[in-house]
Wavefront OBJ file of the C-alpha trace (Angstrom):
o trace
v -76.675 -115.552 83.876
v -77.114 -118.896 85.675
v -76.468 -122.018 84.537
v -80.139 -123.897 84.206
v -80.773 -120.729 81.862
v -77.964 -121.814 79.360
v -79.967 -124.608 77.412
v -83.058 -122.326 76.897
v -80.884 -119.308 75.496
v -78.699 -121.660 73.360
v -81.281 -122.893 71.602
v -82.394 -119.591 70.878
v -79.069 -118.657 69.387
v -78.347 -121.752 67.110
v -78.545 -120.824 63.841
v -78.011 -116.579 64.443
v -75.227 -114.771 62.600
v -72.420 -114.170 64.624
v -72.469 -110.513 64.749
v -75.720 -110.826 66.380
v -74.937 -113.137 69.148
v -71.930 -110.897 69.763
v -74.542 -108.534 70.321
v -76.653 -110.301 71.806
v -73.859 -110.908 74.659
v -72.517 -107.876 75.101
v -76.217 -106.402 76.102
v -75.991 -108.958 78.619
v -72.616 -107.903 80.374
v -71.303 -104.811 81.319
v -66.929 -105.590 80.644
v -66.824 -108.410 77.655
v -63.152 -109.190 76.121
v -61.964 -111.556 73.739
v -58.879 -113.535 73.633
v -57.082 -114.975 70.504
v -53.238 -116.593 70.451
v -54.186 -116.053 66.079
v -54.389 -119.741 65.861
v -55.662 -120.698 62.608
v -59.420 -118.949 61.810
v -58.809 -117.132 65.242
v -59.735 -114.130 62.540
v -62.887 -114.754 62.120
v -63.813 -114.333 65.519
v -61.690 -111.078 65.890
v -63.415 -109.713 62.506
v -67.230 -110.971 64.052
v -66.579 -109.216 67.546
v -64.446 -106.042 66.093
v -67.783 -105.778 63.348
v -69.816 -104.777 66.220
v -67.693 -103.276 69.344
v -63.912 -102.505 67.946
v -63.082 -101.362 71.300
v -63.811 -104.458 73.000
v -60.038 -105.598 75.055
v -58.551 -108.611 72.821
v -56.626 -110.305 75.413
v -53.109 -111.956 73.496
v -51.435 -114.276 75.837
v -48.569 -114.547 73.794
v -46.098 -117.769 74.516
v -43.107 -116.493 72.940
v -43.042 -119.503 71.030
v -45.118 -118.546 67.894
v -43.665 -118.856 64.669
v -42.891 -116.340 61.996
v -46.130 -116.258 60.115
v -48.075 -116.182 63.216
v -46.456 -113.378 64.480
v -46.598 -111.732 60.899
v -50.308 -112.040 60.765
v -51.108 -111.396 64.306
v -49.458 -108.105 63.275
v -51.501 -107.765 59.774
v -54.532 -108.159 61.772
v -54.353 -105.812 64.976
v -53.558 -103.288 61.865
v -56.194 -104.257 59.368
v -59.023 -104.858 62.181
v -58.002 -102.049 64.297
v -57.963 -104.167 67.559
v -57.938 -103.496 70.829
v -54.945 -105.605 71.513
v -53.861 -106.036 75.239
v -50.931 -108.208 75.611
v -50.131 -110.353 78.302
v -46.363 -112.282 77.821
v -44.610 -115.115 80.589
v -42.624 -113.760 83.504
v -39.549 -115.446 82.577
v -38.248 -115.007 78.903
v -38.313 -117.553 76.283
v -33.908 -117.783 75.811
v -34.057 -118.306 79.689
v -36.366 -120.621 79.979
v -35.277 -122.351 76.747
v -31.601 -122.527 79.356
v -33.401 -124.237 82.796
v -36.673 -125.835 81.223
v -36.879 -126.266 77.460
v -40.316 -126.873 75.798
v -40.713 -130.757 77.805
v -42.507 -133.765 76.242
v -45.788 -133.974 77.298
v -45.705 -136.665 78.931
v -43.004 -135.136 80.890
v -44.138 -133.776 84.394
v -42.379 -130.722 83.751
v -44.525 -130.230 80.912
v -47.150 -129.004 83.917
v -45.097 -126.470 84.682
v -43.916 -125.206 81.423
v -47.992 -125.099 80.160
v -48.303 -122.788 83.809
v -45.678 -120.367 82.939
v -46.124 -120.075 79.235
v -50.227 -119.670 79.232
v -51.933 -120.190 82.171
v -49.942 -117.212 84.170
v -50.248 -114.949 81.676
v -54.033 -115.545 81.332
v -54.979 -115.670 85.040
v -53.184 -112.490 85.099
v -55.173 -110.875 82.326
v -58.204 -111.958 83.515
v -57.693 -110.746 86.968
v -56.764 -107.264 85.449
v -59.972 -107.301 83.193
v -62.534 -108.777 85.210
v -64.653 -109.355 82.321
v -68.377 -111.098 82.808
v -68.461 -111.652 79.018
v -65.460 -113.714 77.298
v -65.811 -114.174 73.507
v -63.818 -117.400 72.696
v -63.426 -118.971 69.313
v -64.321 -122.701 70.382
v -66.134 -125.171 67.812
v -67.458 -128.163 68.202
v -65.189 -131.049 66.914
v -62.101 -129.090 68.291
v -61.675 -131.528 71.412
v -63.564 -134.365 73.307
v -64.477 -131.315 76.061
v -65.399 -128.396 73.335
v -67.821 -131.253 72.435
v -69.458 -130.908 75.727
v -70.297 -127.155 75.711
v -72.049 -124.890 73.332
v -72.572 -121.564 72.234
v -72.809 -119.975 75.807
v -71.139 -121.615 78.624
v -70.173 -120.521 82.264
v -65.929 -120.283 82.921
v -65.321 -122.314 86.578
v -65.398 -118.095 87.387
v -68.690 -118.075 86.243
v -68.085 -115.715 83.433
v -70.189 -115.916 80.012
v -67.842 -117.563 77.746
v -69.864 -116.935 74.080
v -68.448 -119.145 70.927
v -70.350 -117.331 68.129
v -69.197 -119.697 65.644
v -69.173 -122.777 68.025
v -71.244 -125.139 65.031
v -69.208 -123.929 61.842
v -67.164 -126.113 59.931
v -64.049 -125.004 58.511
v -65.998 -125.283 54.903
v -68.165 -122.098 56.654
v -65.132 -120.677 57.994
v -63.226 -120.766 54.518
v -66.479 -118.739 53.209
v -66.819 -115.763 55.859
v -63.305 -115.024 55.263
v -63.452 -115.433 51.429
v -66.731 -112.918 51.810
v -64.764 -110.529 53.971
v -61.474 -111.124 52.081
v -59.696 -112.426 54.937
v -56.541 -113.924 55.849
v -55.953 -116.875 57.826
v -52.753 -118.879 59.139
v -51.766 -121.828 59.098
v -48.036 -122.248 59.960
v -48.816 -122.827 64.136
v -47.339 -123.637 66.876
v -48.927 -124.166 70.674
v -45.513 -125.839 72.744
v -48.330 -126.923 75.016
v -50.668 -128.630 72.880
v -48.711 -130.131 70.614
v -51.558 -132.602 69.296
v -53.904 -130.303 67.748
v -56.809 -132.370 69.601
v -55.444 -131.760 73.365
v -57.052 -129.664 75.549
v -54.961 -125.687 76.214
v -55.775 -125.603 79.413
v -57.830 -122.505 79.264
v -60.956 -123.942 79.107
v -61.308 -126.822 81.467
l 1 2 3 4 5 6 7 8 9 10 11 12 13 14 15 16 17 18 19 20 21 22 23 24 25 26 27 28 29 30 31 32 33 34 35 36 37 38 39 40 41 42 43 44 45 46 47 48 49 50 51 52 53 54 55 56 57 58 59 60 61 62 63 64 65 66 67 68 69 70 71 72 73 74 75 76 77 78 79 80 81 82 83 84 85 86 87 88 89 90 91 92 93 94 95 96 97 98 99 100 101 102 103 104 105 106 107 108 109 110 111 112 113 114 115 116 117 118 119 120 121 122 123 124 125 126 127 128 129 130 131 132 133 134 135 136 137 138 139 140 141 142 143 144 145 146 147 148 149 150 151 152 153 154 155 156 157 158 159 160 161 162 163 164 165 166 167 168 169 170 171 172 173 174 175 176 177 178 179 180 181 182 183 184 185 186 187 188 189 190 191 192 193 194 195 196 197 198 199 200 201 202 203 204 205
């Protein structure tokens, strides 16, 4: 899909059920994935694209810095959900790097470094393995000043179909589809490279 045909078939799509434009997408690609870290309401994206395609790769670029609970419900859900989990962890492990690096302020310039090793390896790596043309992300509007700028479809700098079924819900919505589906969600996160819950990951730029 090119680019100058995004506006045209996300206007179509505002305002369709999730499960449908997970459809929708995956007619239009031939190897989609979906990654998740189980950041909070990451299950509602994991239920949506399970719903229609449970054998669809869900990519987990783990940090080794997650806390308890999200590890506990990362767990609950590859269980409950039945997912295809592929997991992708850092090179180096988190009690060495915890020795030579620590977790650096972010305004450190180390903190570059540390973001490479602890995500952006591990994901590169995955998505050289998978070489998917669709990626099913769970990216909202109001998340950061750059998930402002995209929408429901979007092209990666790859040019891969990144699809955000639920880019225009509110947490209010969120709250509801899990209550409908008797969901649970989590809270108690941690990203050591985000730290502000409005910065940027780094997957998505």
């Amino acid at each position: 899909m090119s680019e100058d045909q995004l506006p045209k078939w996300n206007a179509q799509l505002k305002g369709i059920p999730p499960q449908e434009i997970i459809a929708w997408a995956i007619q239009h690609g031939q190897n989609p994935v979906v990654t998740t870290n189980f950041r909070p309401y990451e299950v509602a994206i994991l239920h949506a694209v399970s719903d229609v395609d449970p054998n669809i790769p869900v990519i987990w670029c783990d940090t080794g810095y997650n806390t308890p609970n999200t590890y506990r419900h990362a767990e609950d859900l590859i269980s409950r959900l039945g997912l295809n989990i592929k997991l992708y962890v850092p090179k180096q492990t988190v009690a060495h790097r915890d020795v030579v690096l620590g977790i650096p302020e972010v305004d450190n310039p180390l903190h570059k470094m540390f973001t490479e090793q602890v995500k952006l390896e591990p994901f590169k790596r995955a998505m050289k393995e998978h070489q998917p043309d669709v990626w099913f992300t769970n990216l909202r509007k109001g998340q950061t000043t750059f998930r402002d700028s995209l929408d429901i479809l979007s092209l990666s700098n790859d040019g891969v179909l990144k699809v955000s079924p639920f880019f225009y819900w509110s947490d209010r919505e969120l709250d509801d589809y899990l209550e409908k589906f008797r969901l649970p969600n989590e809270h108690k996160y941690f990203d050591p490279t985000k730290v502000l819950a409005n910065r940027e990951c780094g997957l998505h730029v």
